[in-house]
C-alpha positions in Angstrom: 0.0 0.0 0.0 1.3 4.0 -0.8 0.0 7.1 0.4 -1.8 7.8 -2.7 -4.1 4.4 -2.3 -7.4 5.3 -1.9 -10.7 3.7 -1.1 -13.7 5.4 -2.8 -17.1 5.7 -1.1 -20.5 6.0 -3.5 -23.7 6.1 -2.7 -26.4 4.7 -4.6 -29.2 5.5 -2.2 -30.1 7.0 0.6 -28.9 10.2 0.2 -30.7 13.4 0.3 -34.0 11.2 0.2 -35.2 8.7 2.8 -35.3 5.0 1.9 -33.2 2.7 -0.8 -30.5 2.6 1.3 -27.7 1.3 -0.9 -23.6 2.0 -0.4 -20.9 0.9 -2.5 -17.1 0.7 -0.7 -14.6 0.3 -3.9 -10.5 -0.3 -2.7 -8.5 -1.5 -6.3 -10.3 -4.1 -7.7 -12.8 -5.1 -5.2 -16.4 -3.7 -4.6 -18.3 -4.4 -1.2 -21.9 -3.1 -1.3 -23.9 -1.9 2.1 -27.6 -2.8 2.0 -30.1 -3.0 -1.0 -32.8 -0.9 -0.1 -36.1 0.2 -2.0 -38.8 3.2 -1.3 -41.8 4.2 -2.2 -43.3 6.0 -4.8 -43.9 9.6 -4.5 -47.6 11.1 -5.4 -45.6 12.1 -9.2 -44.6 8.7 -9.6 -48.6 7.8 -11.1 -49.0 3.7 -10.9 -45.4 2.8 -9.9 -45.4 0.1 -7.3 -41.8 0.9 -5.8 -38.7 2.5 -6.5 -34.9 1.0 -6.8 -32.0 2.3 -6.8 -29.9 2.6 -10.4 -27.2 -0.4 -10.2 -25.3 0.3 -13.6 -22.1 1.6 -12.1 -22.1 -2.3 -10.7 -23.1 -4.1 -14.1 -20.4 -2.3 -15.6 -18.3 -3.4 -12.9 -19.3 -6.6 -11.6 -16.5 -8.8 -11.9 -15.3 -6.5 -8.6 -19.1 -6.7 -6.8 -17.4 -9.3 -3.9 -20.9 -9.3 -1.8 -23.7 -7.8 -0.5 -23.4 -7.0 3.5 -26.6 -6.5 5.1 -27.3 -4.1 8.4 -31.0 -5.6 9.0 -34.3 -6.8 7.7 -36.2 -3.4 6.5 -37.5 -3.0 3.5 -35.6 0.0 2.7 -31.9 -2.0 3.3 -33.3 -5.3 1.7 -36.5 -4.6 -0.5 -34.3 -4.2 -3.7 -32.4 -7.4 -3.3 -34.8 -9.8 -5.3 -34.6 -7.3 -8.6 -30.6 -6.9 -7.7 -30.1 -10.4 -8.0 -31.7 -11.2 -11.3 -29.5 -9.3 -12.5 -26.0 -9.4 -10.2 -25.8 -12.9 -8.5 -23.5 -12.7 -5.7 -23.4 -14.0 -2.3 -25.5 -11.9 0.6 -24.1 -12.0 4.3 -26.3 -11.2 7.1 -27.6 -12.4 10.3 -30.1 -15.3 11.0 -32.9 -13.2 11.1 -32.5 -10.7 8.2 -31.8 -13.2 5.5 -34.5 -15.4 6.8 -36.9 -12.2 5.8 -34.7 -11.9 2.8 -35.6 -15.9 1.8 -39.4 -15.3 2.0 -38.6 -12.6 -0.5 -36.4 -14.5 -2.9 -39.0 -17.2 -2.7 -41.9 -14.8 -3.8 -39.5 -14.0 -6.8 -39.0 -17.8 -7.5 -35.0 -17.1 -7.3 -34.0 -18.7 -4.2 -32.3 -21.7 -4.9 -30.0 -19.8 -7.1 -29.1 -17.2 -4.8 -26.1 -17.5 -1.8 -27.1 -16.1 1.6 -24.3 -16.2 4.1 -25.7 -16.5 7.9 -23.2 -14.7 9.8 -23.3 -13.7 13.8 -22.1 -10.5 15.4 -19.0 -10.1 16.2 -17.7 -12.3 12.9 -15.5 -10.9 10.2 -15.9 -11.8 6.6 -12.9 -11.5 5.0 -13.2 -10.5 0.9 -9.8 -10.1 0.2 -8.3 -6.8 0.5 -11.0 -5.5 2.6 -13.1 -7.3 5.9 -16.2 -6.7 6.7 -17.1 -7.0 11.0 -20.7 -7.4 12.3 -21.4 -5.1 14.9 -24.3 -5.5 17.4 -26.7 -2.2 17.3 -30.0 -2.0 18.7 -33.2 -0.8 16.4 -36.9 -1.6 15.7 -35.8 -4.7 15.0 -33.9 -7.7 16.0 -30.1 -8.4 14.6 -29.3 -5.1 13.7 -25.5 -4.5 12.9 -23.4 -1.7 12.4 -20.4 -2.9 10.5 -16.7 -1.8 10.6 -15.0 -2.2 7.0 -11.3 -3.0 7.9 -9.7 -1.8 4.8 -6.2 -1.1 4.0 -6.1 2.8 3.8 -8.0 2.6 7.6 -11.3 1.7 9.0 -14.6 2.7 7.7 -17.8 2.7 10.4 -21.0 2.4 8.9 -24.0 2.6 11.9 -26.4 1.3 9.7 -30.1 2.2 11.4 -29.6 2.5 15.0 -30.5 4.0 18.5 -29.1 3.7 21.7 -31.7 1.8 23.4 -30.4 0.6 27.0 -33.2 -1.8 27.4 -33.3 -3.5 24.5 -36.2 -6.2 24.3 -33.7 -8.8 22.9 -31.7 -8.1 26.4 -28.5 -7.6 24.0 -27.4 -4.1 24.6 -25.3 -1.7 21.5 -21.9 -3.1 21.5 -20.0 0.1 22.9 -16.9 -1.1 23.6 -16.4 -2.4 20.6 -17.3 1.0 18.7 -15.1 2.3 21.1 -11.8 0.2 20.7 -12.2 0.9 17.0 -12.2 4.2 18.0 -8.9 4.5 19.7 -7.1 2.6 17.0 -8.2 5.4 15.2 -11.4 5.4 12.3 -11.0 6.8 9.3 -14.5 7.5 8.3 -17.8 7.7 10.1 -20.7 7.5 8.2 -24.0 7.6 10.4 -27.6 7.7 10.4 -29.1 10.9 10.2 -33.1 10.4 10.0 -34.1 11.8 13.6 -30.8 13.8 13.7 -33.2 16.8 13.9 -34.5 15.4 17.7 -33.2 16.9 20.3 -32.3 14.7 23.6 -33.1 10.5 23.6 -34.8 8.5 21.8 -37.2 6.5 24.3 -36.9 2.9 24.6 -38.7 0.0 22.9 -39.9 -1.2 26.7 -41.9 1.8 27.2 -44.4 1.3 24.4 -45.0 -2.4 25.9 -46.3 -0.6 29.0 -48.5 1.8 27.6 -50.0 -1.7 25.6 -50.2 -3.3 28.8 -52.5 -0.4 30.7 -54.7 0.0 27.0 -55.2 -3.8 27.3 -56.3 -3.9 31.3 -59.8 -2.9 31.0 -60.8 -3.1 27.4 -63.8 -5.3 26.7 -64.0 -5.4 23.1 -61.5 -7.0 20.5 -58.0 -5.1 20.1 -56.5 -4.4 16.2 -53.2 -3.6 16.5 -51.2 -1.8 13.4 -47.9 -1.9 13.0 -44.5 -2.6 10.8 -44.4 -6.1 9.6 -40.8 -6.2 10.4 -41.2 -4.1 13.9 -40.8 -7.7 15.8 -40.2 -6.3 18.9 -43.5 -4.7 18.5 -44.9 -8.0 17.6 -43.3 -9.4 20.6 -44.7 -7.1 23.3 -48.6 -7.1 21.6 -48.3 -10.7 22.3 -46.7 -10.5 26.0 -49.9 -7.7 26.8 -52.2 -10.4 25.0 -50.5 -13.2 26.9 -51.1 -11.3 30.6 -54.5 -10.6 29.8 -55.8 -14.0 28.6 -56.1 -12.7 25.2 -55.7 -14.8 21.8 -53.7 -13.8 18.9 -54.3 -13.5 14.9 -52.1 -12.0 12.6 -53.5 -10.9 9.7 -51.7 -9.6 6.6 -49.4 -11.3 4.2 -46.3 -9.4 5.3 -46.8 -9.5 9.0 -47.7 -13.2 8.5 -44.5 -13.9 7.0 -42.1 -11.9 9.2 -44.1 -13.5 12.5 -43.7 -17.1 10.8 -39.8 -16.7 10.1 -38.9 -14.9 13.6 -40.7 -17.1 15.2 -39.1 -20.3 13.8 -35.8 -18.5 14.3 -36.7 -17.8 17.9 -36.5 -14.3 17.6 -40.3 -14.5 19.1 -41.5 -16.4 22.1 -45.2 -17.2 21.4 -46.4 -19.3 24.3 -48.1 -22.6 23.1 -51.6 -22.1 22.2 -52.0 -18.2 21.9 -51.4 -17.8 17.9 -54.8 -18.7 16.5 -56.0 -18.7 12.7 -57.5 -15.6 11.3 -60.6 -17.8 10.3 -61.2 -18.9 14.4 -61.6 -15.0 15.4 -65.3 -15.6 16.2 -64.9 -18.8 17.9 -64.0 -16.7 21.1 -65.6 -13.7 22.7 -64.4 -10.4 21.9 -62.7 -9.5 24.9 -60.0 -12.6 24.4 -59.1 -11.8 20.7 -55.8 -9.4 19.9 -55.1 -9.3 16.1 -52.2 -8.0 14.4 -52.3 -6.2 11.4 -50.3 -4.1 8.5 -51.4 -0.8 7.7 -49.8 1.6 9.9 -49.1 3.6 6.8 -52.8 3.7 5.4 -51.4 2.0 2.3 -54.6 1.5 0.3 -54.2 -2.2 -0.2 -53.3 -3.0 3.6 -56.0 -5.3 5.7 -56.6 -2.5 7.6 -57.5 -0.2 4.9 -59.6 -2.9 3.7 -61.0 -3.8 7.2 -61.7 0.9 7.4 -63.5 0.1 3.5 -65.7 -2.9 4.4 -63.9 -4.8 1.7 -61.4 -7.4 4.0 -62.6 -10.8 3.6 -62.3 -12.1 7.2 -62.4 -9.2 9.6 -65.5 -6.7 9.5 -65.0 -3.8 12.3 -67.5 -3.7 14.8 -68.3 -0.6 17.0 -66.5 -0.7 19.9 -63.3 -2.1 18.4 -60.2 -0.7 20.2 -57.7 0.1 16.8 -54.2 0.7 18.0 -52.2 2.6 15.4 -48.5 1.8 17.0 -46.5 3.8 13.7 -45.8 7.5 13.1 -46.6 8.3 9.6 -43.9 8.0 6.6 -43.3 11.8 5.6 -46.2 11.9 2.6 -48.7 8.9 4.7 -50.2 11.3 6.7 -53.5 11.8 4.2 -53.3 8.0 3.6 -53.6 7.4 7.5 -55.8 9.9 8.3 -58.3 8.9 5.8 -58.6 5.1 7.4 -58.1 6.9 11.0 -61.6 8.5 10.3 -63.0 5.3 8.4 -62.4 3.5 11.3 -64.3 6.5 13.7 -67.2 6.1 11.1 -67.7 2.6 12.3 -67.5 3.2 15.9 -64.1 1.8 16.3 -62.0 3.6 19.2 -58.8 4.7 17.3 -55.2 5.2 19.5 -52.8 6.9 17.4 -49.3 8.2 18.1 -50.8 11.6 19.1 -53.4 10.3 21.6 -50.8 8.0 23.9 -47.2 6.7 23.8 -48.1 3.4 21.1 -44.9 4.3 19.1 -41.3 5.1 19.3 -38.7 5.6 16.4 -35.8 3.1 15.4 -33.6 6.0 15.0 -31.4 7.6 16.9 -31.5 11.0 18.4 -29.3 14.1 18.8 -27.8 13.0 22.7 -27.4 9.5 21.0 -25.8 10.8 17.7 -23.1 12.9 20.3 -22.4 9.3 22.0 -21.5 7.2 18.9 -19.6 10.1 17.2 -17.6 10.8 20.4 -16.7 6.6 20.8 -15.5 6.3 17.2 -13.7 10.1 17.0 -13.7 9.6 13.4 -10.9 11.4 11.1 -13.5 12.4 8.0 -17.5 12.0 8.5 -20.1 11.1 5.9 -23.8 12.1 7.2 -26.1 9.1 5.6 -29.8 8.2 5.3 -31.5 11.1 5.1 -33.0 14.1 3.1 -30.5 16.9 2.7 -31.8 18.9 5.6 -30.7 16.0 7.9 -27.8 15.5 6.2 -26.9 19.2 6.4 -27.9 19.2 10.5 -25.7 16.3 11.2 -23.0 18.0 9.4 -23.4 21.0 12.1 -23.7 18.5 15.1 -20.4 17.1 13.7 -19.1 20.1 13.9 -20.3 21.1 17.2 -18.7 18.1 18.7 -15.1 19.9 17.2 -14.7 18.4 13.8 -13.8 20.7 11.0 -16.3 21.6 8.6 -13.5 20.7 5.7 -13.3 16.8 6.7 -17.1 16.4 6.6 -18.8 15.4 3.4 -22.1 15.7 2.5 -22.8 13.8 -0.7 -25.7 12.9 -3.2 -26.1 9.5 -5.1 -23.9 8.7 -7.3 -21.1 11.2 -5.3 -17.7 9.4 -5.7 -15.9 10.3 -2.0 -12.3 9.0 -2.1 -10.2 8.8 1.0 -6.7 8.4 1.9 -4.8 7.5 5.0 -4.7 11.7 5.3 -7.4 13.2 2.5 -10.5 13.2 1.7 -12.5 14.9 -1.2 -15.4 14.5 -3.6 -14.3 13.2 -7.0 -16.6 12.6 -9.9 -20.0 11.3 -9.9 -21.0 7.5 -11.4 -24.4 6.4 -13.4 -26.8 6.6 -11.1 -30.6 7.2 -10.0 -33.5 5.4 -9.5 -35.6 2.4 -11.4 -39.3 2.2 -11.1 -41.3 -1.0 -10.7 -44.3 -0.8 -12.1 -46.2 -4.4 -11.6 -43.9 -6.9 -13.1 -42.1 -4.6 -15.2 -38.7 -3.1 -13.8 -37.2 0.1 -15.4 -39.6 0.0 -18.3 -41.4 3.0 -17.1 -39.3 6.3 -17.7 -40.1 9.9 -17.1 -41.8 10.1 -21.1 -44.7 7.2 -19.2 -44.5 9.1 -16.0 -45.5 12.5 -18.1 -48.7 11.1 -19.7 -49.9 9.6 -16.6 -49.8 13.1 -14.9 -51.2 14.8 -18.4 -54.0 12.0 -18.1 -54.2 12.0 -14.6 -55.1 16.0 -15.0 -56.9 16.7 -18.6 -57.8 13.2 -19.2 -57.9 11.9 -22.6 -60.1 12.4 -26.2 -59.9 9.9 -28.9 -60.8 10.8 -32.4 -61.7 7.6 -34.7 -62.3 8.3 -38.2 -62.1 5.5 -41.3 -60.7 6.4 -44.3 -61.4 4.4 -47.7 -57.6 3.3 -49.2 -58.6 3.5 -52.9 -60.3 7.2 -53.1 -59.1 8.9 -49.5 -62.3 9.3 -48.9 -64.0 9.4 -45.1 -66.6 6.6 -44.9 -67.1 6.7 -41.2 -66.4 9.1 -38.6 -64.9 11.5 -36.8 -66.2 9.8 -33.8 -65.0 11.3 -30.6 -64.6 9.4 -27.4 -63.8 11.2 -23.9 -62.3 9.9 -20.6 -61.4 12.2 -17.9 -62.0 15.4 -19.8 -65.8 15.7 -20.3 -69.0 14.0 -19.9 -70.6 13.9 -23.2 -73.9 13.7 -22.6 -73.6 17.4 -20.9 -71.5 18.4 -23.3 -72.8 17.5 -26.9 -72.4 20.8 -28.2 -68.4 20.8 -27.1 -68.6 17.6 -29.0 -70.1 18.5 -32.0 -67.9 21.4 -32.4 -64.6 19.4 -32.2 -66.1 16.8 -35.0 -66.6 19.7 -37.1 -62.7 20.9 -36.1 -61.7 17.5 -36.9 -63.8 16.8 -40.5 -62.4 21.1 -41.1 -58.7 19.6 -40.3 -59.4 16.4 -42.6 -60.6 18.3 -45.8 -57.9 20.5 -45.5 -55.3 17.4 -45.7 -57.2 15.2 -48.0 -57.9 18.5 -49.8 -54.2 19.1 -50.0 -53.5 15.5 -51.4 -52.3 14.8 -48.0 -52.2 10.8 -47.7 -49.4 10.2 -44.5 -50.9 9.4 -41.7 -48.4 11.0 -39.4 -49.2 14.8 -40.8 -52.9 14.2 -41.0 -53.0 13.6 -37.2 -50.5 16.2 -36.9 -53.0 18.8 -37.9 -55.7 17.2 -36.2 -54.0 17.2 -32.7 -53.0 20.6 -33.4 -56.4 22.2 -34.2 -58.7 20.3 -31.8 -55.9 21.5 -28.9 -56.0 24.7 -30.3 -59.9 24.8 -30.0 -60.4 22.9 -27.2 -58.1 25.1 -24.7 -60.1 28.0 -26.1 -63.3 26.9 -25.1 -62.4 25.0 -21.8 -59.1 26.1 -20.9 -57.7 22.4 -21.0 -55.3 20.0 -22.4 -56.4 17.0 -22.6 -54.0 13.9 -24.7 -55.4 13.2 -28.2 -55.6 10.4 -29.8 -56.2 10.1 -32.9 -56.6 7.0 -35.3 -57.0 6.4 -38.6 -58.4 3.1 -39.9 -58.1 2.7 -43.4 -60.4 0.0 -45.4 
């Protein structure tokens, strides 16, 4: 190794937006990637499903890609991985309970048997060569969360992955401090941290004190319990069931993801369900109300969650019932907030008594907060710092932290995807920028929607659409039948028959003038009659609607 080696840092995700968390760490001819994260659609984003991050900077490369390291089991640090691998086969390490979610997954995708997931433990060191990769036990919203330390030869990289210091863990394991801080006096090289509640002042509380505030909603409540919450929150899952457990209550999960999660941790034994307390969904009205708890998804008041479909009257095994207790045990997803208030008042319409995160303490955040941030970054005493996973402002405010704690504003980066940050044993700096961006699933298409598709769906979602059908006779040129005009999303025609009968007269004024002309190319004829039905419909209505016209020629 010389002074002038470098190891680069580039960000695929997660940067200056929250979700598809996805890091590559690149020393000479070796490429380690962090997580493979997705995210939701935003509301411009019309019919996409989910959004991936851009991996052509790794195609290009792959005979580098040496493995995926995984911190945990969200979906915005795993939900990616399926579409990744179709396309970039190489092994995934992570612990027991993050590629078990990973599996069920891979199994939905039909590519599991040709995929290699590593189970490692924390504490363990993967070695790839030039650069190692150590598991680091963190505490978060769910179990086996790792920070990792990349032992490289320039110096040590510290990633946190999603964490909070949480001195009460439900798993019993605490953070492993000591560790974070023996790295720290050998000396780190780079720090990069989560930034998401970076704006918080003080501590994050722990997990134990939402499993209290369960316990005192569940003492005197005679009706059934629903409670909402992440499918992968299994500490969550775990204390619904310890409050159902105390108070002689039964237990149904109901949606797919929650179903699977709750199967997987609990055959891992990252859930302790006594004997006889999980019941079927189907045996709910076998008992009396006040001995059922179900568990749900819909925290986020995604429209196609059971409990947006138990708020609509359209779930197929669970009707609410007045009197229903709803626990809602999520804060909403920056953007959810319509979503969730829209079922929250659903479910008040029924005569359901809702709990949300404003009305009692049903909810605290995976993430860690300022006092917490302070800790970590005064253990590990990094060199340079790289503020991660998070929308610029929280980038920008961990940055002044940093600073605060007496780090110079020059050895702090603040990058965007696709960023190229290279570091030496004594420099750091911002070099370049790689391919990079975002895919969108739409359905079982991946990438094949682009921002031309994403334009017509907002100009239809908006104006709607007219088609114009005329027939044309090949021989003569001749109209034989038509224009016929067909709206959607721009006018009722009924109400509007004279509108309509003006644009056929536009359209058979726009044909004459064509035919009239000797005009017999299809693309110039509906040219002119996009032009002047536009023309003369934005005069009269003061919209745009998309035409589309078609010629049928006989």
């Amino acid at each position: 190794m010389t002074k002038k080696d470098k190891v680069k840092i580039i960000p695929l995700g997660g940067m200056d937006e929250i979700g598809k968390n996805m890091t590559v760490i690149e020393y000479k001819n070796e490429i380690i990637i962090i997580d493979c994260g997705m995210s939701f659609p935003d509301e411009e984003m019309y019919g996409i499903d989910i959004v991936i991050p851009d991996i052509a900077y790794l195609l290009k490369h792959k005979d580098k890609v040496k493995g995926i390291v995984l911190t945990h089991g969200h979906e915005d640090h795993i939900g990616a991985l399926p579409y990744f691998l179709k396309q970039l086969n190489v092994p995934v390490y992570g612990t027991r309970l993050t590629l078990g979610i990973v599996e069920t997954k891979l199994v939905e995708h039909g590519i599991l048997n040709d995929c290699q997931l590593k189970v490692v433990k924390q504490k363990d060191i993967v070695d790839f060569g030039e650069m190692k990769v150590e598991f680091i036990r963190n505490t978060h919203s769910i179990a086996d969360s790792c920070s990792l330390a990349i032992h490289t030869p320039v110096g040590v990289i510290i990633h946190t992955g999603d964490f909070k210091v949480d001195y009460t863990p439900i798993g019993g394991a605490q953070m492993d401090f000591a560790r974070l801080a023996e790295l720290g006096s050998q000396g780190v090289l780079l720090l990069m941290a989560d930034s998401t509640n970076v704006e918080r002042p003080g501590y994050t509380m722990s997990e134990r004190t939402v499993g209290e505030t369960f316990e005192k909603l569940f003492a005197d409540e005679k009706n059934r319990i629903i409670v909402a919450t992440f499918a992968s929150n299994v500490h969550r899952v775990q204390q619904v069931i310890n409050a159902a457990v105390k108070f002689n209550r039964k237990v149904s999960v109901c949606g797919r993801s929650v179903e699977n999660i709750t199967k997987v941790a609990n055959e891992l034994g990252y859930l302790d369900i006594p004997e006889g307390i999980l019941i079927d969904i189907d045996d709910i009205d076998k008992y009396p109300d006040n001995k059922i708890v179900i568990i749900t998804t819909g925290s986020q008041g995604e429209p196609m969650s059971a409990l947006s479909r138990m708020a609509a009257s359209e779930h197929k095994k669970v009707d609410i019932r007045r009197g229903d207790l709803i626990i809602i045990s999520a804060n909403p997803i920056p953007g959810n907030e319509k979503l969730i208030s829209r079922v929250i008042n659903h479910l008040f319409k029924k005569g359901a008594n809702v709990i949300y995160e404003s009305l009692a303490d049903i909810h605290v955040s995976g993430h860690a907060c300022q006092e917490e941030l302070k800790l970590i970054h005064s253990l590990i005493k990094p060199k340079f710092f790289m503020p991660v996973h998070g929308e610029f402002r929280h980038l920008k405010q961990h940055s002044l932290l940093a600073q605060k704690l007496g780090m110079n504003e020059s050895d702090i980066f603040i990058t965007e995807v696709g960023n190229v940050l290279e570091v030496s044993k004594d420099s750091a700096k911002v070099n370049g920028n790689v391919a990079s961006g975002y895919v969108l699933v739409d359905g079982l298409g991946v990438g094949d929607v682009g921002n031309i598709v994403l334009r017509d769906r907002k100009h239809l979602s908006q104006d709607g659409i007219l088609t114009v059908v005329i027939t044309i006779e090949k021989e003569s040129g001749s109209v034989i039948a038509g224009p016929d005009i067909i709206s959607r999303g721009f006018v009722y025609v009924r109400e509007s028959e004279n509108l309509m009968e003006e644009a056929r007269n536009i359209v058979k004024r726009s044909l004459d003038r064509c035919l009239g002309n000797k005009v017999r190319e299809w693309a110039p004829i509906k040219s002119t009659i996009k032009d002047d039905l536009r023309e003369f419909l934005y005069e009269k209505t003061k919209r745009k609607p998309m035409i589309l016209p078609i010629i049928m020629e006989i």
